[in-house]
C-alpha positions as CSV (number, residue, x, y, z in Angstrom):
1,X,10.1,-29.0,-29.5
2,X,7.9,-29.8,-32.5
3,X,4.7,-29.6,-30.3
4,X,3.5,-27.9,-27.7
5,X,3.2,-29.2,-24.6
6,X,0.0,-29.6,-22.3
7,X,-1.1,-26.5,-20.4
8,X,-4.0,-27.8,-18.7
9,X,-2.1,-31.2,-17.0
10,X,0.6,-32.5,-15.7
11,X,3.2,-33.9,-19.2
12,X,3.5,-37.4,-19.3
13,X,7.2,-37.6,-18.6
14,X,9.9,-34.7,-17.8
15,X,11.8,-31.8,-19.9
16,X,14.7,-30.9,-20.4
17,X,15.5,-27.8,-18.2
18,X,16.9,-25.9,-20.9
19,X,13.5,-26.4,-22.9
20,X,11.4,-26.2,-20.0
21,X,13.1,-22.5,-18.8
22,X,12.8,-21.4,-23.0
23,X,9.0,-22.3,-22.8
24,X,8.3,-20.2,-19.5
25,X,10.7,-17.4,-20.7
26,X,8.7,-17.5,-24.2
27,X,5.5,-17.3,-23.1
28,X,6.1,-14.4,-20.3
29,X,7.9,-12.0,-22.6
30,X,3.8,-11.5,-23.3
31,X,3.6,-9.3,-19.9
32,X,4.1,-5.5,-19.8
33,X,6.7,-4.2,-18.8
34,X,7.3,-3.7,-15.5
35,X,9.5,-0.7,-15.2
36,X,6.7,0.9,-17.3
37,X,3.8,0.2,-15.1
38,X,2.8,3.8,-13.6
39,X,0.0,2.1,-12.1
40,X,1.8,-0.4,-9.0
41,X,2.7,1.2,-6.1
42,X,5.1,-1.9,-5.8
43,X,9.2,-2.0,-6.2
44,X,10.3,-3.0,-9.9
45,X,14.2,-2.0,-9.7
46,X,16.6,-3.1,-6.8
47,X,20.2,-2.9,-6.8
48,X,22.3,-6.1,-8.3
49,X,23.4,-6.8,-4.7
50,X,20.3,-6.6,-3.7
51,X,19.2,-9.4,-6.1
52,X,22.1,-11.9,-5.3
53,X,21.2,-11.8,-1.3
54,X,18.2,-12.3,-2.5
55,X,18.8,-15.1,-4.5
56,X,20.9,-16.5,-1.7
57,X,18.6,-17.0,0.7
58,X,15.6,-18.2,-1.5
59,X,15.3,-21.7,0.5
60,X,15.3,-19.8,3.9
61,X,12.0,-19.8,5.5
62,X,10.8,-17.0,7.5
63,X,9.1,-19.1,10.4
64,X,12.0,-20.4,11.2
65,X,13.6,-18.4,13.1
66,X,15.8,-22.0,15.2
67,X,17.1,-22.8,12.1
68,X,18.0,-19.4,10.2
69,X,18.6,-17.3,13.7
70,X,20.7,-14.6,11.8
71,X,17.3,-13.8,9.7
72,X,15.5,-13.9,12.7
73,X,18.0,-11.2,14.0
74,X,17.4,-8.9,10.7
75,X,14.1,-8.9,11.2
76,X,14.1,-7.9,14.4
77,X,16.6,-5.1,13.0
78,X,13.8,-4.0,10.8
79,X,11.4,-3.9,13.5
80,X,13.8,-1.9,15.4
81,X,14.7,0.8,13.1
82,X,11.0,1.1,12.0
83,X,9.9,1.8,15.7
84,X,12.9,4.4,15.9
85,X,11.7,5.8,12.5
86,X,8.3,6.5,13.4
87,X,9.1,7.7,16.9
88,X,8.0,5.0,18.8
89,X,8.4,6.4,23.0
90,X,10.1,3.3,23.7
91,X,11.6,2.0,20.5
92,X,13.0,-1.0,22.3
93,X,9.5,-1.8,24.2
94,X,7.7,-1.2,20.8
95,X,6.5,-4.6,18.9
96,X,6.5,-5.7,15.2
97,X,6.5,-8.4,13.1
98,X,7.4,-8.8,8.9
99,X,4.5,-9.9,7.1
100,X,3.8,-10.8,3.5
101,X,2.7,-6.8,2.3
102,X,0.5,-4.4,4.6
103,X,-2.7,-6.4,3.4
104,X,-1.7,-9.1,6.4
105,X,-0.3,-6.4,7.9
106,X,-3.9,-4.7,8.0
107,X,-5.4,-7.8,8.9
108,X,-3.4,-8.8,11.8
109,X,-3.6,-4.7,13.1
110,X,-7.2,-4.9,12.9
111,X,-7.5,-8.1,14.9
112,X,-5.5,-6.6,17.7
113,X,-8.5,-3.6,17.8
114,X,-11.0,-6.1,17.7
115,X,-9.3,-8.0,20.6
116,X,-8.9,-5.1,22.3
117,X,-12.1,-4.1,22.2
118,X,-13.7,-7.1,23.2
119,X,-11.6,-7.1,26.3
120,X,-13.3,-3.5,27.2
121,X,-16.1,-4.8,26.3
122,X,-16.2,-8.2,27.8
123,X,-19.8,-7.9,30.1
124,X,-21.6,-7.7,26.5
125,X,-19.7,-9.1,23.9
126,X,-20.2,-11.4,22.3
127,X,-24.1,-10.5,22.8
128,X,-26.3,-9.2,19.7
129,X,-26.0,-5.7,20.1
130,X,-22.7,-5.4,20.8
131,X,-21.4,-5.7,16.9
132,X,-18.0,-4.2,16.3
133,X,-17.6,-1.6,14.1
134,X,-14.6,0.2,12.4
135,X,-14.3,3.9,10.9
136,X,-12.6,4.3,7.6
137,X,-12.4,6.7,4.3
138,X,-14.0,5.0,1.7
139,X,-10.8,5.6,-0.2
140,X,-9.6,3.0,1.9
141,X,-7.8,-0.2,-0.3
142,X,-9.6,-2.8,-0.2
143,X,-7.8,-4.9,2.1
144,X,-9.7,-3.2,4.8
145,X,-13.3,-4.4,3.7
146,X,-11.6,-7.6,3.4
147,X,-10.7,-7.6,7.5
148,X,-14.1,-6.3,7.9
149,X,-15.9,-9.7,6.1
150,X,-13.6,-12.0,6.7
151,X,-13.9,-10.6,10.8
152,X,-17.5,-9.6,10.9
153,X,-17.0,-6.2,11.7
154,X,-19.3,-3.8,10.0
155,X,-17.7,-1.0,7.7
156,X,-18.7,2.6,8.6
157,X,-17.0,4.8,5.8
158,X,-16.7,8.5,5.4
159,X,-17.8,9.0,1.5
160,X,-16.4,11.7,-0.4
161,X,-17.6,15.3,-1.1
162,X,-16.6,17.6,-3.6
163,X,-12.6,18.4,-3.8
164,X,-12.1,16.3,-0.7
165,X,-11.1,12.8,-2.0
166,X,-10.1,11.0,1.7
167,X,-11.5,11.0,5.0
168,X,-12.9,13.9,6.9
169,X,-11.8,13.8,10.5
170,X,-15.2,15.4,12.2
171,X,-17.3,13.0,10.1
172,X,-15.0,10.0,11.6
173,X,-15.4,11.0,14.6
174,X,-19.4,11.4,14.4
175,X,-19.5,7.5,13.3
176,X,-17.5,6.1,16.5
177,X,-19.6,4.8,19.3
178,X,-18.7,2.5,22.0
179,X,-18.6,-0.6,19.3
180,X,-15.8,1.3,17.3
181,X,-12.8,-1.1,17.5
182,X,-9.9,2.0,15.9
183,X,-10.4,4.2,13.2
184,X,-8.6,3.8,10.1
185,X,-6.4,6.7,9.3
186,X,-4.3,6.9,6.0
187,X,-0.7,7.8,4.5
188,X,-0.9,8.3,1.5
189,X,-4.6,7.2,-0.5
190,X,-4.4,4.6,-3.2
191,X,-6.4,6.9,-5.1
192,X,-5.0,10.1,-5.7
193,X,-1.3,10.3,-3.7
194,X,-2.4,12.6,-0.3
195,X,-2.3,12.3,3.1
196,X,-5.2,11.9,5.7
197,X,-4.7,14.6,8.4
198,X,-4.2,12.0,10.9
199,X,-3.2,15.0,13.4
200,X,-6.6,16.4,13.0
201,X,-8.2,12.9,13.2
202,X,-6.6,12.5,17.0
203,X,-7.8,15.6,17.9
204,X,-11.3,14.2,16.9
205,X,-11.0,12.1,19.0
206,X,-9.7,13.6,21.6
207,X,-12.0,15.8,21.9
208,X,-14.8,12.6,21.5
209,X,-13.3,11.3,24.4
210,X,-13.4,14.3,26.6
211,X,-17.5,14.7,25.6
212,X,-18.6,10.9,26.2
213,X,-15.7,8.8,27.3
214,X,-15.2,6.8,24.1
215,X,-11.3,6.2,24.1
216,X,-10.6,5.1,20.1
217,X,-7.5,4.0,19.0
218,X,-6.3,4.7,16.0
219,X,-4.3,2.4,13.3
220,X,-2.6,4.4,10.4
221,X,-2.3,2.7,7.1
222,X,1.2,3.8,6.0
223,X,1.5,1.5,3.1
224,X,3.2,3.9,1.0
225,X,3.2,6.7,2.6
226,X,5.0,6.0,6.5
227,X,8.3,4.9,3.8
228,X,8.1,8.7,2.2
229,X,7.1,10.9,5.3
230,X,9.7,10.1,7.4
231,X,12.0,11.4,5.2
232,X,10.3,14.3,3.1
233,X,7.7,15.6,6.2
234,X,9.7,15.1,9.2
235,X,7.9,17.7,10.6
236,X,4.5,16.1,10.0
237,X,2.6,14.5,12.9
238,X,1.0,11.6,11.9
239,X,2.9,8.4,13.6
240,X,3.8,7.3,17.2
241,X,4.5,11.3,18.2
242,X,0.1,11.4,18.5
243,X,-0.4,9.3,21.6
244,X,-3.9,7.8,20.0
245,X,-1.6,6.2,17.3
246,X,-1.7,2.2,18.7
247,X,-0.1,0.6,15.4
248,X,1.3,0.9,11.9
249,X,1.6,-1.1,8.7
250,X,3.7,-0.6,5.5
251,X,4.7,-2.0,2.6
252,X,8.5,-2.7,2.5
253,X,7.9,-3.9,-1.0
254,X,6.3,-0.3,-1.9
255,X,8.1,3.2,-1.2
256,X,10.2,0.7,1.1
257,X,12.0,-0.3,-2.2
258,X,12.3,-4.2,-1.9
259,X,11.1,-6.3,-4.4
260,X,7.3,-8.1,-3.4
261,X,6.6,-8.9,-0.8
262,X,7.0,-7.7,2.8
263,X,5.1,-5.3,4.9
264,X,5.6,-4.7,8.8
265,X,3.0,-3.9,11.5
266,X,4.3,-2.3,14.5
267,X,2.6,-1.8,17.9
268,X,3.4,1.3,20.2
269,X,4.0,-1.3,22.6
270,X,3.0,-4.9,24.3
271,X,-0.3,-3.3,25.5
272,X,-1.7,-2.9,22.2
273,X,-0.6,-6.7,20.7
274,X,-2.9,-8.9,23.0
275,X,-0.8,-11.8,24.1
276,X,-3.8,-14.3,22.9
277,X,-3.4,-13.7,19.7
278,X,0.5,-14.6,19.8
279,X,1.3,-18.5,19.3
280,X,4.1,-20.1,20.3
281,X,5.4,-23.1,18.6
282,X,8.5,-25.6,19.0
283,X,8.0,-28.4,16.3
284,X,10.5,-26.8,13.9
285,X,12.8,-26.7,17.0
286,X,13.5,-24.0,19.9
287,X,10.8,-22.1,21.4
288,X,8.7,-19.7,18.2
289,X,6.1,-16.9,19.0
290,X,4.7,-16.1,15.5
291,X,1.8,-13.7,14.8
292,X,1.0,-14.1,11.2
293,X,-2.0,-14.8,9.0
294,X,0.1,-17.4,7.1
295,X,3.2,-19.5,8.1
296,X,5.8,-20.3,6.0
297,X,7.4,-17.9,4.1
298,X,10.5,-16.9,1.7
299,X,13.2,-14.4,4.2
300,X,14.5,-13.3,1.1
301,X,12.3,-10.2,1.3
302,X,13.1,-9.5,4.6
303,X,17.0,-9.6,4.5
304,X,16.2,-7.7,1.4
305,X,14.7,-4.4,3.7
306,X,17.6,-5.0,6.0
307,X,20.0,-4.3,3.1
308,X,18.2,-1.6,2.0
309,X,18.3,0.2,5.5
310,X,21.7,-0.3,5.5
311,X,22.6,0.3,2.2
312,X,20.7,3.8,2.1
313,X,20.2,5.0,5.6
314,X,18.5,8.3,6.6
315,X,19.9,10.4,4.0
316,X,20.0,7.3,1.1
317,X,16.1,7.2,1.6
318,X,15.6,11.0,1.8
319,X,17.6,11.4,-1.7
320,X,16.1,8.3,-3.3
321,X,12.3,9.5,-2.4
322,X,13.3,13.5,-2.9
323,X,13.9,12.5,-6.2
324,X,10.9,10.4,-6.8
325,X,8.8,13.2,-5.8
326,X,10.6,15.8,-7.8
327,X,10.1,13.7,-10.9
328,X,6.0,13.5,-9.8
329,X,5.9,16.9,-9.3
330,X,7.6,18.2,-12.6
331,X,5.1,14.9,-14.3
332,X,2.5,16.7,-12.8
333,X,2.9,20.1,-13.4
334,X,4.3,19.7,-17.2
335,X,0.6,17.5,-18.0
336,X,-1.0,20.4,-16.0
337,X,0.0,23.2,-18.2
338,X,-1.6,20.8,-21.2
339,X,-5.5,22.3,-22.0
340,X,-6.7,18.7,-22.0
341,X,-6.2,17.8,-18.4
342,X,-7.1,19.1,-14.8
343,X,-4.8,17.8,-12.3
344,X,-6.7,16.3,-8.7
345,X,-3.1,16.4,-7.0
346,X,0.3,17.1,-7.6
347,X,2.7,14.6,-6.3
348,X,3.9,16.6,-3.5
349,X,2.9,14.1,-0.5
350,X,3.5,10.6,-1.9
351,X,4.9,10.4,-5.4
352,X,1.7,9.9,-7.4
353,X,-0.7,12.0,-8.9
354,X,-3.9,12.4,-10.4
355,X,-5.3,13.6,-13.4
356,X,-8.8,13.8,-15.2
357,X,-9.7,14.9,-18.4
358,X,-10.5,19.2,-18.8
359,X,-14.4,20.2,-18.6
360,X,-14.7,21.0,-22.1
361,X,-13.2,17.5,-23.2
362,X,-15.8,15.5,-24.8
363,X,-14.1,13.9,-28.1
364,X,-12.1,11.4,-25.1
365,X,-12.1,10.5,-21.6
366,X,-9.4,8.8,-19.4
367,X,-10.0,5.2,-20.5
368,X,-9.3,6.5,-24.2
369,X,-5.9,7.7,-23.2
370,X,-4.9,5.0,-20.5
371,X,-5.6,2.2,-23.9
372,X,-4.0,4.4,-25.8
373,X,-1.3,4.7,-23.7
374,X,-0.9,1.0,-23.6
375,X,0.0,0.5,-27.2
376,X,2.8,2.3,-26.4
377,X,3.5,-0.2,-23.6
378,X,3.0,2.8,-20.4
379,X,0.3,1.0,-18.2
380,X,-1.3,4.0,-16.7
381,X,-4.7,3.1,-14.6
382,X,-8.0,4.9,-15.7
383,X,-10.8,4.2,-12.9
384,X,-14.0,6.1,-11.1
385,X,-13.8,7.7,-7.8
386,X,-16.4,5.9,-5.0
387,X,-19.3,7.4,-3.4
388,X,-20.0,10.3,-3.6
389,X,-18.1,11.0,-6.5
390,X,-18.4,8.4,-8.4
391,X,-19.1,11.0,-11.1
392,X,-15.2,12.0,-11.2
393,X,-13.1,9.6,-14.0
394,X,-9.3,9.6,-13.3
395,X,-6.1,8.4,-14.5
396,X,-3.3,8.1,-12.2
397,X,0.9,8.0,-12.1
398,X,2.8,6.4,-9.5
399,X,6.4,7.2,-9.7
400,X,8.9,5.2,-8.2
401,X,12.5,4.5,-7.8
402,X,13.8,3.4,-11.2
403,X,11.2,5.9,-13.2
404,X,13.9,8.5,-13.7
405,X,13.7,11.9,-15.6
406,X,14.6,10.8,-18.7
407,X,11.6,8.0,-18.5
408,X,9.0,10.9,-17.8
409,X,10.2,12.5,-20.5
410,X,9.2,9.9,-22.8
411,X,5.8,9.0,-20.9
412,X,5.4,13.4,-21.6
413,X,6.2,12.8,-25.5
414,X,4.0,10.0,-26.1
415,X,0.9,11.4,-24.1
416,X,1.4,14.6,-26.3
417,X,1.7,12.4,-29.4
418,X,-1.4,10.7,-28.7
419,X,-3.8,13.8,-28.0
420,X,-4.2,15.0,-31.2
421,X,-5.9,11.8,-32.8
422,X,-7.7,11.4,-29.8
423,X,-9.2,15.0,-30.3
424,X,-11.0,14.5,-33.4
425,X,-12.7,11.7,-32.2
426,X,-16.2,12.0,-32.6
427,X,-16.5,11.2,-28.2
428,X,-15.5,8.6,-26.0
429,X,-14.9,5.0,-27.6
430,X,-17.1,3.5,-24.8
431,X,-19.5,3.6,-22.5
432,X,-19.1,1.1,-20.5
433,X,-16.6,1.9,-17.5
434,X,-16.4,-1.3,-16.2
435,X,-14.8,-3.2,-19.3
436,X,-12.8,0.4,-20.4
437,X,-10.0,-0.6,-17.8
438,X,-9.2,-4.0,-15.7
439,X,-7.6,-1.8,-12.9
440,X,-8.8,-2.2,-9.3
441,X,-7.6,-1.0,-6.0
């Protein structure tokens, strides 16, 4: 190449693929580094095998399930195990589908509320006053205001007070009324690694009920965290064990440990999946019910989970995400004991912690470290907390599969190298928040 070629339009005639692959490979080498981004929640290391099925079935299309029947029959694997994993009464009875990630996965659980709840509701919907509402956390990602504008449903959040950085199940409660389409319950906030007591948040409920009659459902978001408490909390209630629990969505391409991107919604059962909303097609051949925001779309991820389930089982998932949260905790605790830093949490529900800067700090603040941290290639998100907090400035650490011991070791070493320039600053190098980090939830 002596020149380079257009960016903006189409080249006037073709490339060599050798030149053309050089160019693309060139200019992405300009990324980060994956395997040293602490702040995605999403998979950046798979086994080899993992990558040749992968690459295998790259022209397979999801949707069609006539012409690839054996994907078809993974997925509904998938859907299977899932239902048996989170203790689904009937795991056969119990409904699912793949998705893209858990944002369509949220999507397509909150139209099944909404559906539902015009049903109960059909004497006065769609009138005026009857407007649909859904209860939420305003730690909540933001896929949820997303169903709520794209659906018209209003938002009713729970803000957060004080040390209590998710949803508090009384307040929840309190903002149901006989609009309330589910409440959104949980696993495992974006924001700092915890739980939602979704227990409690039933028994809310149940309790709501037994005063006025209002029967909410609820819908946990598992994203991250229905992939880790299976496995590390079996003993935690927070799935198809609380009878209020209608559906759940994770990411497989999270704590699942496939490369991006799948999710799965699962229903309890038919009852909650109103049959309206399920389309059935036959143009690509055979007879197709699909319920999906989107149609066509790669099965590579999906026989990816499969493999994964089958490679690891019970126990290979337990030791893989034991050792993920070891490696938090130990993170956690070693930047804890350090007099610059106050840890919010400490990695010991989902993998991830966070971490703000120590009272008397005022020479830095967290969006000094996370660019500071950058240089040395660690992508570690700085951001503000939401209402009412938005006072409270963190920085947070998702650790996955692939970020081993030896890795936090290094991430320890080069935080501790940089802390003693940043303490004879003269303050923080800006004010402005909004340009100090391009992170968002």
């Amino acid at each position: 190449m002596t020149g380079a070629p257009p960016t903006h339009r189409l080249p006037d005639g073709p490339l060599p693929p050798g030149t053309a692959y050089q160019l693309v490979h060139d200019e992405l080498m300009l990324d980060g580094n994956a395997r040293l981004n602490l702040a995605t929640f999403v998979t950046t290391w798979m086994e080899p095998q993992a990558g040749v099925l992968m690459t295998e079935c790259l022209d397979k299309n999801m949707i069609d399930k006539d012409e690839y029947p054996r994907t078809a029959e993974l997925e509904r694997r998938c859907v299977a195990m899932l239902a048996e994993l989170w203790h689904a009464p009937d795991p056969e009875a119990a409904v699912g589908c793949s998705t893209t990630g858990s944002s369509e996965a949220c999507m397509l659980a909150g139209m099944a509320l909404k559906r539902r709840w015009a049903a109960r509701n059909a004497d006065r919907y769609p009138a005026k006053d009857a407007r649909p509402n859904l209860v939420m956390g305003i730690n909540v990602q933001v896929c949820w205001d997303k169903f709520c504008t794209f659906w018209e449903v209003e938002v009713r959040q729970v803000p957060m007070e004080g040390e209590r950085y998710h949803l508090d199940p009384a307040a929840a409660a309190a903002l149901c009324d006989e609009n309330t389409i589910g409440v959104v319950a949980v696993l495992g906030s974006t924001f700092d690694g915890s739980y939602e007591p979704v227990a409690e948040l039933c028994a809310e409920l149940d309790a709501l009920k037994e005063r006025t009659g209002l029967d909410i459902p609820v819908h946990v978001d598992g994203a991250s965290g229905a992939m880790v408490a299976p496995f590390l909390d079996p003993d935690l209630a927070w799935d198809f064990r609380l009878p209020r629990v209608s559906s759940i969505n994770t990411s497989g391409h999270k704590y699942g440990l496939v490369y991006p991107g799948v999710g799965w919604a699962l229903w309890r059962s038919a009852a909650e999946l109103p049959e309206e909303l399920v389309f059935r097609v036959n143009y690509l051949g055979g007879e197709m019910p699909t319920f999906a925001l989107n149609f066509s779309r790669p099965g590579a991820q999906v026989v990816a989970q499969y493999y994964t389930f089958l490679r690891l089982g019970r126990e290979g998932y337990r030791c893989v995400q034991q050792a993920s949260r070891d490696i938090a905790k130990g993170l956690a605790a070693r930047i804890g004991e350090l007099p610059d830093f106050r840890l919010l949490t400490r990695g010991d529900e989902l993998p991830v912690f966070a971490f703000t800067t120590a009272e008397e700090v005022t020479a830095f603040d967290v969006f000094d470290v996370s660019r500071r941290l950058r240089e040395g290639g660690w992508l570690v998100p700085a951001y503000t907390f939401p209402a009412h907090r938005e006072d409270l400035s963190v920085l947070r650490v998702v650790c996955r599969n692939g970020f081993s011991e030896d890795l936090a070791a290094l991430f320890l070493d080069d935080l501790e190298r940089l802390l003693p320039e940043l303490r004879r600053q003269q303050g923080p190098s800006t004010t402005d928040r909004e340009a100090a980090t391009g992170f968002h939830h």
